[in-house]
N, C-alpha and C positions, 0 to 999 in steps of 0.2 A: 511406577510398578515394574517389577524386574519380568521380561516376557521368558518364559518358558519355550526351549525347543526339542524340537523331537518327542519323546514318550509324554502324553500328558495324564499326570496321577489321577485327576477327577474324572475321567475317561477310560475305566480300565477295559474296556473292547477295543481302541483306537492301538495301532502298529506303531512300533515305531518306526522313524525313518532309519534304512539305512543304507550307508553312505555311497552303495554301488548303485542305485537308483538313478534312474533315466531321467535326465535336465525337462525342464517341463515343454509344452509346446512352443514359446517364445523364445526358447534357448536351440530347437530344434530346428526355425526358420533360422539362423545364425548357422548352424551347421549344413545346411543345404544350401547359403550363399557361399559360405567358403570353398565349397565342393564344388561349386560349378566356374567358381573362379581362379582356382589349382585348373580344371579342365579345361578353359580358355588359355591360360600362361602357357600349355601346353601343347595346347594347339597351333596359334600363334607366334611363340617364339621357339627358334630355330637354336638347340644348345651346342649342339656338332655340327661341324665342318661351317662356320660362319667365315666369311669372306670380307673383304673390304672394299668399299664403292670406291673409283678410278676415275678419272677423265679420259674423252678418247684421245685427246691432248698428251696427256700423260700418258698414255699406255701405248702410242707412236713412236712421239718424242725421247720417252724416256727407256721403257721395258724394250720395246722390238726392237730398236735400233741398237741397244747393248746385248742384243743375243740372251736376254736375262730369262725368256718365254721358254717353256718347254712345248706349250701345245693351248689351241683355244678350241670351247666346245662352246656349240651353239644353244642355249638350255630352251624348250618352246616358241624358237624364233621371237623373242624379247628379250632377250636375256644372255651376256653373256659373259664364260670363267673362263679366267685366264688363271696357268696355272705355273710357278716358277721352278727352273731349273735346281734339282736339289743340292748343287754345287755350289750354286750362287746364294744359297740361303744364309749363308755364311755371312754375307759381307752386309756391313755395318747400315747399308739403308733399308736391308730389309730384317733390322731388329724387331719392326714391329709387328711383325707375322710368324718372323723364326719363334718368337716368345709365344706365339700363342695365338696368334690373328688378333681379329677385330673385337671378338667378345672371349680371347682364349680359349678359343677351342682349334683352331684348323691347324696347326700344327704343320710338320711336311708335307702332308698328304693334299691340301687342296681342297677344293683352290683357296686360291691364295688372293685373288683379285677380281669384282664384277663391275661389267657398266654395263647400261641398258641401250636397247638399239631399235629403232625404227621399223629399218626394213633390212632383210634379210641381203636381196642382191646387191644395194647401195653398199650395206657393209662387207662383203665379201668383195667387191670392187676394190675400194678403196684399203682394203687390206692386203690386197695383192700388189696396189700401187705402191704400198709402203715398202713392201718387202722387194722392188724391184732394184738389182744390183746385189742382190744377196746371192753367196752361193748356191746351187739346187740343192745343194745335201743339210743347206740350215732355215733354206725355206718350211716353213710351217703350213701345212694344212689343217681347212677350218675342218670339227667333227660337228654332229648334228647328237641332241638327245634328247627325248622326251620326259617331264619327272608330273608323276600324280600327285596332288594334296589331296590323302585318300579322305585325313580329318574333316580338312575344309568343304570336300562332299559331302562327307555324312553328315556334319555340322550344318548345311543346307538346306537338308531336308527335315533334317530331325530337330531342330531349332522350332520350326515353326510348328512343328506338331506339340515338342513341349510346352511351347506356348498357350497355344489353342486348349491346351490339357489344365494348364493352370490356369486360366480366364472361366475356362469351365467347373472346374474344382473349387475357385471362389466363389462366383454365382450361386452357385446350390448352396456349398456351404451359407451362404448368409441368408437364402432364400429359406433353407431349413433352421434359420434360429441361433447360429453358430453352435460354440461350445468344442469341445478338445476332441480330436481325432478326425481323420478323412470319410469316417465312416459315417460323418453327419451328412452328406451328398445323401445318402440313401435311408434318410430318417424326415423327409419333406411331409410322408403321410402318417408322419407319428403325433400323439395328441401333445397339445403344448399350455396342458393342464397343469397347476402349481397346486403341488399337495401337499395339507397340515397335517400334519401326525402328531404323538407323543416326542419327535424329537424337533418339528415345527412348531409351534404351537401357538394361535394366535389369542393377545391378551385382553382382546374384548367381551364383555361379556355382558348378561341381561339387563345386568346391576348398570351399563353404560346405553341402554337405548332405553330414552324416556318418551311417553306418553306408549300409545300401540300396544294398548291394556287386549285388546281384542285378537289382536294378532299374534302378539308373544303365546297369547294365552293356546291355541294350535301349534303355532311351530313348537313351544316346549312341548306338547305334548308329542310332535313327534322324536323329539330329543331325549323322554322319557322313553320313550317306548324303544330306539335301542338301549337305554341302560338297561330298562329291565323288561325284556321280551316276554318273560312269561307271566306279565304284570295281566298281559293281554289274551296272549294265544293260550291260556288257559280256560279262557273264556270262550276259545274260536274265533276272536280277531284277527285279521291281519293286518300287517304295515301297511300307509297310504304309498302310493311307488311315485306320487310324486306330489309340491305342493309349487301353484303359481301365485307370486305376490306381483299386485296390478296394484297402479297408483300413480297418482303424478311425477313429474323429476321435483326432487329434494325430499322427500316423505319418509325415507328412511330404509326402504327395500334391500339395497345393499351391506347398512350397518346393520340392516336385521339378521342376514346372510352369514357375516361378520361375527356376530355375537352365537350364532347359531355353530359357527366352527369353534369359535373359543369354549362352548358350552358341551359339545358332544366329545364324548371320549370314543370317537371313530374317526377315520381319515376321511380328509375333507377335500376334495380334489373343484378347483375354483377355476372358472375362465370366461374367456368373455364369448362372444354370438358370431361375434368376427373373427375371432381364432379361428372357426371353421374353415372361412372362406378365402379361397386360395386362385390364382389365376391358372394353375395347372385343373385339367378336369379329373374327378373321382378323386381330387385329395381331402375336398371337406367329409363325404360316406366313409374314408379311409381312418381321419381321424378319429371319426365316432367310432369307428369299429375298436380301434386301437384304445379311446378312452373308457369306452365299456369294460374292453380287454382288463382294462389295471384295475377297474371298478370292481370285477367279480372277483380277480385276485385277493385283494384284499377288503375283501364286506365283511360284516355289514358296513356301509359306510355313505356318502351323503357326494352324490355330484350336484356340484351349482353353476349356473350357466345366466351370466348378467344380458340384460338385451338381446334375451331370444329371440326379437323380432327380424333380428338382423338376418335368421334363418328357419324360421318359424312361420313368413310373411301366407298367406292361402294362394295355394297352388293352383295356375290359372289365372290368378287376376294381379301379375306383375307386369309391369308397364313396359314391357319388351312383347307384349303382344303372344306369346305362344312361341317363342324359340328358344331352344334348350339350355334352359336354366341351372350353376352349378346348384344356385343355392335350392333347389326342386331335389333333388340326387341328395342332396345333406340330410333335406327334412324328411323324404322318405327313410334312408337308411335310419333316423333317429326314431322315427317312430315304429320301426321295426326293434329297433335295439330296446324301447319301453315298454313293450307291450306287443311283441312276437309271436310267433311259435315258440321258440327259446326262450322263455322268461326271464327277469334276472331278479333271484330273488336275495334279499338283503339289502339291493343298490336303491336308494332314494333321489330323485330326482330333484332340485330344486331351482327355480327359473325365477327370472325377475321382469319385466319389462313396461313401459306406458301405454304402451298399445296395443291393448291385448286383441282390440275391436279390429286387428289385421289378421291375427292369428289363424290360422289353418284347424277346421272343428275336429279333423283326426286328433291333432293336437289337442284340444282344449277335452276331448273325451273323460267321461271316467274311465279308470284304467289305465289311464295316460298320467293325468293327473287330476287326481283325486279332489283335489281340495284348490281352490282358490279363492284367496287371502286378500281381501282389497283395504288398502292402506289409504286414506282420506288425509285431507287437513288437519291439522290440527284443532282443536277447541280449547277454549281458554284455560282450563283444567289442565290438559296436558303440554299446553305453550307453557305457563308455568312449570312444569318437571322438567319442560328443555330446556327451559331460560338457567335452571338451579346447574343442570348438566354440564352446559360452557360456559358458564362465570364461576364455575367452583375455582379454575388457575384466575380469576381476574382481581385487582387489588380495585376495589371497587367502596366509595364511599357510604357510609353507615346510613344514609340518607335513602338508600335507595331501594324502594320494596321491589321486587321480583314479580307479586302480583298485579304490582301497576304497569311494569312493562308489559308482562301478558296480555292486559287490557289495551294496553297500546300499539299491536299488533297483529290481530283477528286476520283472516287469512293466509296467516305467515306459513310455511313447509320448514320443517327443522332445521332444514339447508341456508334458509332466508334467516333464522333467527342465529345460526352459528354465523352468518354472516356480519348480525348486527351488533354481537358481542364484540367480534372481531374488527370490525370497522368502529367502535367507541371505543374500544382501545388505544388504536392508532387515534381518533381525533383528539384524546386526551394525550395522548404523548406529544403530539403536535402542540399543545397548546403548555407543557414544560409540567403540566399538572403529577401532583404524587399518590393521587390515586383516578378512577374513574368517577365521575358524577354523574346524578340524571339526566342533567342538561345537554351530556357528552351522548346519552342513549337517544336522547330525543331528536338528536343531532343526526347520529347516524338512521334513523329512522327516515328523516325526510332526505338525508344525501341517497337511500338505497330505494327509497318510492319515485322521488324528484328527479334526482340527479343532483351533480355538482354546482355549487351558485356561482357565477358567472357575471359579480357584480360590475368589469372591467368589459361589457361587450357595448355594444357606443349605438344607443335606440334613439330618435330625435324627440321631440317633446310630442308630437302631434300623437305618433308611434303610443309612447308611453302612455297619453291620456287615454286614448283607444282602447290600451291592455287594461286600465285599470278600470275602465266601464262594463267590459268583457267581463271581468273578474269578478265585478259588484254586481252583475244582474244577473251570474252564475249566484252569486252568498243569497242575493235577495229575491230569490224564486224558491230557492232551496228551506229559504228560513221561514216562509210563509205559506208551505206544501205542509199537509198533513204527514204524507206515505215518502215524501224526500229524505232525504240521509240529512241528519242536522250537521250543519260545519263546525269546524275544529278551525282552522286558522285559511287566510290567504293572502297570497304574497304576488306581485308584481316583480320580482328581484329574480332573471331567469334562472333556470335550473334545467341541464340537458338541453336539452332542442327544444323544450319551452320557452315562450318568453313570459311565462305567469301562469301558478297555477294554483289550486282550491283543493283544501284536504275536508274531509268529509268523516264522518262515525256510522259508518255502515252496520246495517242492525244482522248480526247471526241467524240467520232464518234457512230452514232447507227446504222450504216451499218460497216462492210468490204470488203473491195474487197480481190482479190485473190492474186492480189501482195503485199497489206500487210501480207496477212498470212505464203507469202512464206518469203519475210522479214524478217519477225518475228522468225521463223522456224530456218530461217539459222543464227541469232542473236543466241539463245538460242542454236543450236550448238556450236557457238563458241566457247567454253570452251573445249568441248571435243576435236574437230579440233584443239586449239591450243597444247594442251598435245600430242596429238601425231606428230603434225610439228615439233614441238621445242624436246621431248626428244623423239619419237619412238614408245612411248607406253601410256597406257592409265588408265586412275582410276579405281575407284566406285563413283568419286564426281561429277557425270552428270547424277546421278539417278536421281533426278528432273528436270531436262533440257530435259533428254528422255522421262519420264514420260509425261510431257507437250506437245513434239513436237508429240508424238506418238497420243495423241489425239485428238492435231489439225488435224493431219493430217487423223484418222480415221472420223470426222467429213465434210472434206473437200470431199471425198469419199462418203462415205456413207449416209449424213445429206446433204448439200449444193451443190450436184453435180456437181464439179469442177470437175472431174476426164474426160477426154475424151474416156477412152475404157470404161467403166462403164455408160459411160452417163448422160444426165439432170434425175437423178432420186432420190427420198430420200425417205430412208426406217425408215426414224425418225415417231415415234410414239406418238404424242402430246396426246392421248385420254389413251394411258395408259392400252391400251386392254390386251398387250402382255408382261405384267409384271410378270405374273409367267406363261409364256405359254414357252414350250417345243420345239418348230420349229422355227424356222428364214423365215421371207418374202422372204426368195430368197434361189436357190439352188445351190447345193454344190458348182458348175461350177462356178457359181455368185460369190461365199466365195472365190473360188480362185482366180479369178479376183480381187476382193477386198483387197486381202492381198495382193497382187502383186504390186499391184498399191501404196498401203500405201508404199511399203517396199520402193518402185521405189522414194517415193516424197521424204521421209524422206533422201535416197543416195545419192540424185541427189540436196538435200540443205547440206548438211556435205561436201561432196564434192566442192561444190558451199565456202561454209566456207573455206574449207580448202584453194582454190586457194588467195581468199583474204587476206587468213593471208601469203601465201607463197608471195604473187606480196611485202608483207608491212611488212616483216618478221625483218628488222633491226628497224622499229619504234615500234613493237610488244616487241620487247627485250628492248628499251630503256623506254617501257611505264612499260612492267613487271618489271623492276628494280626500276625505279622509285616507282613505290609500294612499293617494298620491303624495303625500304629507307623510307616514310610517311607513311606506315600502308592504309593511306585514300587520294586518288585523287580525284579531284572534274572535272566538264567538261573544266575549264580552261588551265589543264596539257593536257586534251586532245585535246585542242583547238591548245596550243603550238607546241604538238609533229605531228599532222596529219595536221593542217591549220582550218580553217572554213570550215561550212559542207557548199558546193556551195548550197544545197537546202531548208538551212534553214530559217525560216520566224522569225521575231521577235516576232512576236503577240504569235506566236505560243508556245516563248520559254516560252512568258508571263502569259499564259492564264494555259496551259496543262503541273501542274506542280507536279503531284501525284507521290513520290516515288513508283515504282515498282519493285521490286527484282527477280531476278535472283541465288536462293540459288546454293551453293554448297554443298552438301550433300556428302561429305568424310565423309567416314565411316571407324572407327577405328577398328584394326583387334581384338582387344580384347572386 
């Protein structure tokens, strides 16, 4: 395609160029190098009256002793011109001075010859010596002169301030963001907000963020209410002045942001929490001042600020103790610019962040912001509308339902599932395939829970039979638990920093009871329960299994008041007061009650394990061996070796089908 320049016809506001126009900034560093190196040529080289260096050999020997000298002057006592008779310029050795000296310039006028000298009296000695026998009236006497290099003074001083001026002029320049002109130095406390317009415009829209039926369903409506304002204020409504979206990372917060510029026919002015923050002081108050500034210009229109927290944090309880805080000075001025004396009316605020439970309550006020918007997980219902969303570009096998993946995924954040699209891509291209298969999703499913297999890492036999006992008395505590998650497969074949691990079908519930957690509890013992039934002794590869049971179970105590000597009581702190406070809600007597109790629940499910692997100890052996033998069981070996679980539901197997693992975390003595 043939590129067009100067006037462009689809653009009829656009200038055209013309040809007397100023070279850009990269053509203007080019011009201010050349300039300063025209000013050094000129400094440094001497164009008049150049001389020719001498030996004092030669200038004894040869000049003074043929009467050829008219006179020597002494230049700064280093330095000295000799200058020749203009009689003698004539003859044939000094052609090459008469023509023009050393560089054609000295001409008759001199000098004509320099050498350099030591010391003053030594040389005036010895040049009196020379001349001795000479008549008095051809004897020469020395003069004296003094000569300024007024350039190379000024050059001196003013060198290093030029310097000092550009060292400084880059700095800021790049501290301020760059961009064309000197006059970026003085734009440090300008907002560095990127704004969509009608000649921006970003190509996201509703139609592209799937599931967040409850969320879209509010932010359109404040999308509608600028198209048509008096849909509302007709009624006496006002606009909300701001909306906070809270929610996990991956959930969607910022493609909702996204689709809410692509969606609103107003400017959209986008930035991040850390934009604010700057190491000079009063630049992040400066910025807000300056991003409001552009805000009321042109409203109605929509600020969004990603990871407010970064300046949003509650004032007072930052971990520098009470010394003066830029990011304190930001959140003031911002909550002055939201909800002031000066109101700003038409500007909509829109903020995103994961932890909102930091947040400052000026902030979180109504009036501030109005509405917040909590963005959750996904459910199966909407894992499917994401799953259709990122495989719409994938060349993907006829085999493969969409709804099965969803079920094989529970838990997932939109972020995880664009991941897993994206990762069965690549495993099927890897593997030379012409399109994507299930086996390729299933894949990426346990590479993004597991990690990478690592069939090449070199474990001894004793090692390997250990893991696969671990592994089996994890499957066969879980398979014969009412309230345990039923397994889906398990592998002995490491993956990440496991050396074996157990995926599980975790049931969709937004409650727990307490028999599931004890369940659960004593599932995730099993592992260590079975290493010591079967050989006596025990690992390091139930550091994550303890890890885990240990905090359910400090939760189940201390958070959900399951404990009966402890009581209905919960020392959880949703408000976040006691974040860096030094004392505990309860006293010491309290604390040892507490541990006691944790100690008691955590004994009392291991133990609980242990019996179940001891009542099922010859199918425990027959299942760990069978491992040992396929590397990977699925729920069917365990179906065979223990029967049907009496309390399982189909629907259930159907629906609740999210790998969950169970790492073993053996840890290698080296």
């Amino acid at each position: 395609m043939e590129e067009k320049k100067g006037f462009d016809n689809k653009n009829p506001q656009q200038k055209p160029k013309m040809p007397g126009n100023l070279p850009n900034n990269k053509n203007r560093y080019w011009i201010y190098i050349i300039l300063l190196g025209v000013f050094l040529i000129f400094t440094f080289i001497d164009f008049g009256g150049s001389s020719k260096e001498i030996t004092r050999e030669k200038f004894e020997n040869d000049l003074l002793i043929n009467r050829d000298v008219e006179k020597v002057i002494i230049v700064n006592k280093e330095r000295v011109d000799v200058y020749i008779k203009p009689d003698k310029l004539a003859d044939e050795k000094f052609s090459d001075i008469s023509s023009g000296g050393a560089l054609g310039f000295a001409g008759s006028t001199g000098p004509h010859y320099h050498l350099a000298i030591g010391d003053v009296e030594t040389f005036e000695r010895q040049f009196k010596e020379a001349q001795q026998g000479f008549p008095p009236e051809e004897q020469i006497m020395t003069q004296y002169k003094t000569e300024h290099n007024y350039y190379g003074e000024i050059l001196s001083w003013v060198l290093p301030i030029a310097l000092l001026f550009g060292l400084w002029f880059f700095i800021f320049k790049k501290m301020s963001g760059g961009g064309a002109g000197g006059n970026q130095i003085f734009n440090i406390g300008k907002s560095k907000a990127q704004v969509f317009d009608k000649e921006k415009k970003v190509k996201i829209n509703f139609n592209d963020v799937a599931g967040l039926y409850e969320a879209k369903v509010e932010i359109m409506e404040i999308v509608d209410f600028l198209k048509n304002p008096s849909k509302y204020t007709k009624l006496g409504g006002q606009i909300p002045k701001g909306a906070l979206l809270v929610g996990p990372p991956g959930t969607g917060k910022t493609l909702l942001a996204k689709a809410v510029a692509g969606e609103a026919d107003v400017p959209f002015f986008s930035l991040s929490g850390s934009d604010f923050v700057e190491m000079f002081v009063g630049v992040g108050a400066s910025r807000v001042r300056d991003l409001f500034k552009q805000a009321k210009s042109k409203s109605p229109c929509i600020i969004f600020i990603d990871e407010i927290d970064a300046i949003g944090r509650a004032r007072g309880k930052n971990a520098n103790f009470g010394s003066n805080d830029e990011r304190e000075s930001t959140l003031n001025q911002l909550l002055t610019e939201m909800d002031g004396f000066d109101t700003n009316s038409g500007v909509i605020l829109l903020a995103a962040t994961n932890r909102a439970d930091i947040l400052d309550k000026a902030l979180m006020r109504a009036g501030r912001f109005d509405r917040q918007i909590h963005l959750e997980l996904p459910d199966i219902v909407e894992r499917e509308a994401i799953f259709k969303v990122h495989t719409r570009n994938l060349k993907m096998s006829n085999e493969i339902v969409i709804g099965f993946l969803a079920k094989q995924t529970p838990g997932f954040s939109g972020a995880d599932i664009a991941n897993v699209c994206n990762e069965a891509a690549l495993i099927a291209a890897r593997k030379s395939k012409k399109s994507i298969e299930k086996q390729d999703f299933l894949d990426a499913v346990d590479r993004i829970v597991g990690g990478l297999e690592r069939k090449t890492k070199i474990i001894s036999a004793q090692e390997k039979r250990t893991i696969a006992f671990h592994e089996a008395g994890h499957a066969t505590v879980s398979w014969l638990l009412e309230h345990a998650n039923p397994l889906l497969k398990v592998t002995i074949i490491p993956r990440g920093r496991a050396l074996g691990a157990a995926w599980y079908l975790p049931e969709e519930r937004s409650i727990t009871t307490k028999e599931q957690l004890l369940d659960e509890m004593c599932s995730a013992l099993g592992g260590r329960a079975s290493e010591e039934t079967v050989f006596g002794s025990v690992s390091t590869g139930a550091l994550n299994d303890l890890e885990k049971v240990t905090k359910q179970a400090i939760a189940m105590v201390s958070f959900f008041g399951m404990s009966e000597k402890v009581g209905t009581l919960s020392y959880y702190d949703s408000t976040g007061q006691n974040e860096y406070g030094f004392t505990k809600p309860y006293s010491e007597k309290t604390a040892e009650l507490i541990d006691n109790e944790i100690k008691s629940i955590v004994e009392n499910q291991y133990n609980r394990a242990k019996k179940v692997l001891n009542d099922n100890k010859a199918k425990l052996t027959e299942l760990a061996e069978t491992l040992l033998v396929k590397e990977v069981i699925f729920s069917d070996d365990l179906e065979r070796i223990f029967g049907k679980r009496p309390w399982s539901k189909e629907e259930d197997e159907e629906d609740n089908t999210k790998p969950n693992t169970e790492e073993n975390d053996q840890q290698n003595d080296d």
